[in-house]
N, C-alpha and C positions, 0 to 999 in steps of 0.2 A: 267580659271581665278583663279588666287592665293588666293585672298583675301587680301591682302599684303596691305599696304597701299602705295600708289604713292609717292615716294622720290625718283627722279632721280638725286638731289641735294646729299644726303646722301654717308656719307663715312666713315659708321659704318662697322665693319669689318664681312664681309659675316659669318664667321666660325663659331661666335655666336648663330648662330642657328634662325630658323621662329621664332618661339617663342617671343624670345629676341630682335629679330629684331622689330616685331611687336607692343611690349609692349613701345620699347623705342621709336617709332614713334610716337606711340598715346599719348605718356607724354610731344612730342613737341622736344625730342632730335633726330634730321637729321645728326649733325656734332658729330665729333671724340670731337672736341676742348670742346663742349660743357659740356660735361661730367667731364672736368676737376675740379678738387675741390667738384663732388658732392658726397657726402657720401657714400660709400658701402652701407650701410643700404637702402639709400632711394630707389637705385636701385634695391636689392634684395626684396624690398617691393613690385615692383612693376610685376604683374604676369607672367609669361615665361620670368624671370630675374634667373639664378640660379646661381651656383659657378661656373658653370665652364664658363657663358657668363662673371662673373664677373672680372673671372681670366683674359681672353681673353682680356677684357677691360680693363684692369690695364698693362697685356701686351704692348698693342697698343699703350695706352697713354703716356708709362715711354717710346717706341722706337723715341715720340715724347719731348721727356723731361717733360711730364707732369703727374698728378697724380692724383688718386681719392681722394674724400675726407676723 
C-alpha cells in the first residue's frame, strides 16, 4: 500500500512527484482546473510542494490556457 490518498477523480500531472501529489490532495486540490489562480506562494507553502512540482504545474496549466496565481 502507497499511502497515497484515494483520488481516482484527480488529473494532477503524475511527474510532480508523491510528495506533491500528496500534499495537494490533502489541501482538497484533486483537479488541474483548480489550481488555476492559486498563488505560487500558497502552494509552495504547502509541504512536498517544491519548484520543480511548481514548475510542472504552471506548465500543465498554461497547455490548458490557464495560470497560477
Amino acid at each position: 500500500m502507497s499511502g497515497m490518498p484515494d483520488a481516482p477523480d484527480s488529473d494532477l500531472p503524475r511527474d510532480i512527484g508523491r510528495p506533491a501529489t500528496g500534499a495537494l490532495l490533502a489541501a482538497g486540490y484533486t483537479r488541474l482546473e483548480q489550481l488555476a489562480g492559486v498563488p505560487e506562494r500558497e502552494l509552495a507553502a504547502l509541504h512536498g510542494v517544491g519548484p520543480k512540482a511548481i514548475r510542472l504545474l504552471r506548465e500543465a496549466l498554461g497547455d490548458r490556457g490557464l495560470t497560477l496565481g
